[in-house]
C-alpha positions in Angstrom: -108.5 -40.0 171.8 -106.6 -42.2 169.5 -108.4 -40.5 166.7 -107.2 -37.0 167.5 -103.7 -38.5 167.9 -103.9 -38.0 171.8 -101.9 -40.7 173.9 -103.5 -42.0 176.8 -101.1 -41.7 180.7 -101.4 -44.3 183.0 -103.8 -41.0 185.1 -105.9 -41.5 182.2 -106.2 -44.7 182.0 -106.8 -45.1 185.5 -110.0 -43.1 185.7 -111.5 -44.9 182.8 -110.8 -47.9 184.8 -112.6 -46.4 188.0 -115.8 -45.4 184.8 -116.0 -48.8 183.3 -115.2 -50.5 187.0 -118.3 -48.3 188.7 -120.7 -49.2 185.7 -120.1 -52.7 185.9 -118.7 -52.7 182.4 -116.0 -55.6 183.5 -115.0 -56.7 180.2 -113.9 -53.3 179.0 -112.3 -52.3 182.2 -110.1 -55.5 182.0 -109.2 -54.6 178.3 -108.0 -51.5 179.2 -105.6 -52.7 181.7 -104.3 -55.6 179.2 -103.5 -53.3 177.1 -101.7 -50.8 180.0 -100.0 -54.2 181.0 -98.6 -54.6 177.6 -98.0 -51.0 176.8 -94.5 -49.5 177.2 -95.5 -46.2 177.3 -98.7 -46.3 180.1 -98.0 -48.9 182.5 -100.1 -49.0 185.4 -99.1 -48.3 189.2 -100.3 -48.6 192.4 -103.3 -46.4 191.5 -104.2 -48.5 189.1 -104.0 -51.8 191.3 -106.0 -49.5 194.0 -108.6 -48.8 191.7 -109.3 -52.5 190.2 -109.1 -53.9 193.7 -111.7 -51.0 195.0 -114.1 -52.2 192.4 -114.4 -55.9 192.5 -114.4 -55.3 196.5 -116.7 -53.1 196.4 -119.0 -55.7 194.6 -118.0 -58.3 197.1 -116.1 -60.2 193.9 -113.3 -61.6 196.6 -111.7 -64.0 194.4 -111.7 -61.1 191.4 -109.6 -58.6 193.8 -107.4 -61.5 195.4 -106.7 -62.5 191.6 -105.7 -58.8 190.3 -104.0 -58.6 193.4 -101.4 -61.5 193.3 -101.0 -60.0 189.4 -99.9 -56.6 190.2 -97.7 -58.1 193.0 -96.3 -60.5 189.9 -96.2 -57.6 187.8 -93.6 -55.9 190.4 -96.3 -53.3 191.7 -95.8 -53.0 195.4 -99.0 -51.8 197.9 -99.8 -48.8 200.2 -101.7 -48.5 203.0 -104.4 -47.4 201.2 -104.4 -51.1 198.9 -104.6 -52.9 202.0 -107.5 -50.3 203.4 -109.2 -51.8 200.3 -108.8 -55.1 201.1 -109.4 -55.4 205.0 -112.9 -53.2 203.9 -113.6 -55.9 201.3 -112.8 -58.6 203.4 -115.1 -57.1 206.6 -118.0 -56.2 204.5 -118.2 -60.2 203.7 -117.5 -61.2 207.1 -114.1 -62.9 206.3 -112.3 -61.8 210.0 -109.4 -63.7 209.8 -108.4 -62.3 206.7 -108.9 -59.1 207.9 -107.2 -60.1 210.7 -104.2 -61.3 208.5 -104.0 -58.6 205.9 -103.5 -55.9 209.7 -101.0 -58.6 210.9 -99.2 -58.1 207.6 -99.5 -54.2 207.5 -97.4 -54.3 210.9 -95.2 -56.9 210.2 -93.8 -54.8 207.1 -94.3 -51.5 208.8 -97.4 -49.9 207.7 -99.3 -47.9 210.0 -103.0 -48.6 210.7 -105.0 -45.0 210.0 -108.2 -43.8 210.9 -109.7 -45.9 207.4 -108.0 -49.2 208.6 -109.9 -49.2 212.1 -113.1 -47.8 210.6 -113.2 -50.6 207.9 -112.5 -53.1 210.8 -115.2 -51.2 213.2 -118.0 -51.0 210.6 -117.5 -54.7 209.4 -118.0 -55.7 213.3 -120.9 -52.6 213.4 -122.9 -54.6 210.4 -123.7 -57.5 212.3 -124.0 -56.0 215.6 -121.1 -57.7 217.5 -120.5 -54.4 219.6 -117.7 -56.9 221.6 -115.0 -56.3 219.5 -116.1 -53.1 217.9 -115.7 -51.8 221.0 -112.3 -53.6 221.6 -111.0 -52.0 218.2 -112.4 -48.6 218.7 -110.1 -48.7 221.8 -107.5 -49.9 220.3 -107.5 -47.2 218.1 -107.9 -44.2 220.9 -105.0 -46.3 222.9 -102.3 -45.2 219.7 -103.8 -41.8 219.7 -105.4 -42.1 216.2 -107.8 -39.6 215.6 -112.2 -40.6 215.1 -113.8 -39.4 212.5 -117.2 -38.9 211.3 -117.5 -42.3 209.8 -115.9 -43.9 212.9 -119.2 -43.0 215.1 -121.6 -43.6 212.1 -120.4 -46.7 212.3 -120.4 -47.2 216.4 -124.1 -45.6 216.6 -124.8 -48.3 213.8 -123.3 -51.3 215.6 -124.6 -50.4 218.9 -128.2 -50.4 217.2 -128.1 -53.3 215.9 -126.7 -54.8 219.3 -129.9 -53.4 220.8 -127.8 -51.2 222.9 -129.5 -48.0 222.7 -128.2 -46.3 225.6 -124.8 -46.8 224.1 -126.0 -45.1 220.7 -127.1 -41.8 223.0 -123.6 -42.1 224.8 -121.8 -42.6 220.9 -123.8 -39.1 220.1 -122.9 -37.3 223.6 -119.0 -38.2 222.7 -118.8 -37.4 218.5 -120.0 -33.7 219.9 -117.8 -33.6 223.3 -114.9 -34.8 220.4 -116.1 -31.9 217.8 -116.8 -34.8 215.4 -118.8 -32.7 212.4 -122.0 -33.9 212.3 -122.9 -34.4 208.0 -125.5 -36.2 206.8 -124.5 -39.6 207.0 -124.1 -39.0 210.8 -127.9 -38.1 211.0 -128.9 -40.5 208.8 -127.1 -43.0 211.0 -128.9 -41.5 214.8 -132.0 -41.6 212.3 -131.8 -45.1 212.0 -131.0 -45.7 215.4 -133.7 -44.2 216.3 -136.3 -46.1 213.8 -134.6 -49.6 214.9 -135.9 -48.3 218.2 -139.1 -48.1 217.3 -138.6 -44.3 218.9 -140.2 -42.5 216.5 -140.3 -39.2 218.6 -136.8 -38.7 219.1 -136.7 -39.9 215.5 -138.6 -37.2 214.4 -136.9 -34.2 216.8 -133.6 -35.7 214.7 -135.1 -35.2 211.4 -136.5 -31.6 212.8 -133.1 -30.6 214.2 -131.0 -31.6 211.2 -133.1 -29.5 208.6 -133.2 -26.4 211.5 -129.4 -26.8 211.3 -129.5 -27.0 207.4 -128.0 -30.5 206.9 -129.8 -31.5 204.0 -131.4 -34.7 204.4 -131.0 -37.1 201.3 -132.7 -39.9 199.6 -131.5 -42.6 202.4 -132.7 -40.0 205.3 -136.4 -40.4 203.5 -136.4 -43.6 203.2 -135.7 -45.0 206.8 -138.0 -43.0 208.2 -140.7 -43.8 205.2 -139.9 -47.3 206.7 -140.3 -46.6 210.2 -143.8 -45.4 209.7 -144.7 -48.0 207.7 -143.8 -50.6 210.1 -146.1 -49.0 212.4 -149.0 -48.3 209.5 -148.9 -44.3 209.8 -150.0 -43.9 206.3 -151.1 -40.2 206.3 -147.3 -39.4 207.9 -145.9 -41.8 205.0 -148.0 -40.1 202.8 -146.9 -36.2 203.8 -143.1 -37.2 203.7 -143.6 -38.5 200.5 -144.7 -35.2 199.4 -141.8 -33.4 201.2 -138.8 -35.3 200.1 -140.7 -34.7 195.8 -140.5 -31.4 197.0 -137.1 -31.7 197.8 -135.9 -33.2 194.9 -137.8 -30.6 192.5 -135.7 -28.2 194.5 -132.6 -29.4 193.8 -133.3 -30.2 190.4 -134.2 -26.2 190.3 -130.7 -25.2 191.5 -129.0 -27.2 189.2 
């Protein structure tokens, strides 16, 4: 750009932050934003903090984001509700409650409102390790204030609930997400998929996996692959062996319509 006498914006700079961030490419990504910390002209804002702190969360790097954080504060940028998203996801995803639990106590203390992303990040951190206690107690807290479920909410619950064991409740999650007209994507079959597989209920598994390509959800790499699993924990080779042959298939398809 600097050769064709093209300044960089900050909205420039920003989503060669989120490139070099998302390829790991660290060193150049914290180039960038020294220079857009020295520059008059580009300075970065509260995208900019969102995005650095995304990445290094993202890669579990929890002193790395608490660093850049405290410098963006220092540098006078103030958060949203969507920095503090990052940060209580971060936080959950390595198990780190009561800083989760600190950085929600700090959203209401300064007036931010919890959205559907804050109680989904808090729900699927308590979903990973199958503590279906107080992801039960937060998914009720979040229908007490009236904030609306989403898709990912009950990915998440039909997650935590199988890895609690608690099957019945994953059938019940299902029954409510279509009583609630939750839309029912990929992710959400994967997730009933996988249910399922944890189960060892490879039947139901397989009217899922019928039932989402009769209704046209395309199944994706990760929908293959837990059910490739499945069978192979159970040594059904010639089933591993067809799906194999369905999901090359598949991907030739694609590659076709591209």
């Amino acid at each position: 750009m600097a050769e064709r006498l093209i300044t960089p914006n900050t909205v420039t700079q920003n989503i060669v932050l989120n490139g070099y961030g998302k390829a790991g490419k660290f060193d150049q990504m914290e180039k960038v934003l020294s220079g857009m910390l020295e520059s008059r002209t580009c300075k970065p804002d509260v995208w900019t903090m969102n995005t650095i702190l995304s990445v290094f969360g993202n890669k579990g790097q929890i002193d790395m984001m608490e660093r850049w954080y405290e410098k963006f504060r220092n540098f006078g940028i103030d958060p949203e509700t969507r920095t503090f998203n990052i940060l209580i996801g971060a936080y959950g995803k390595k198990r780190m409650y009561d800083k989760m639990s600190s950085v929600m106590e700090y959203m209401r203390r300064l007036q931010f409102p919890w959205t559907t992303s804050t109680y989904n990040n808090v729900i699927e951190a308590f979903a990973e390790v199958g503590d279906a206690k107080n992801m039960e107690y937060t998914f009720n807290q979040m229908r007490a204030e009236e904030m609306r479920a989403d898709t990912k909410t009950f990915c998440c619950l039909i997650n935590g609930y199988a890895n609690a064991g608690l099957f019945h409740k994953v059938i019940s999650s299902v029954q409510s997400a279509g009583k609630f007209e939750i839309p029912e994507n990929t992710s959400f079959c994967n997730a009933v998929i996988s249910a399922c597989a944890k189960a060892k209920d490879l039947i139901e598994m397989e009217r899922v996996f019928k039932r989402v390509k009769d209704k046209q959800c395309q199944p994706n790499s990760t929908t293959y692959s837990i059910i490739v699993e499945a069978y192979r924990a159970e040594g059904m080779n010639d089933k591993m062996y067809d799906l194999e042959q369905e999901k090359q298939e598949m991907m030739a398809d694609d590659n076709e319509s591209d």
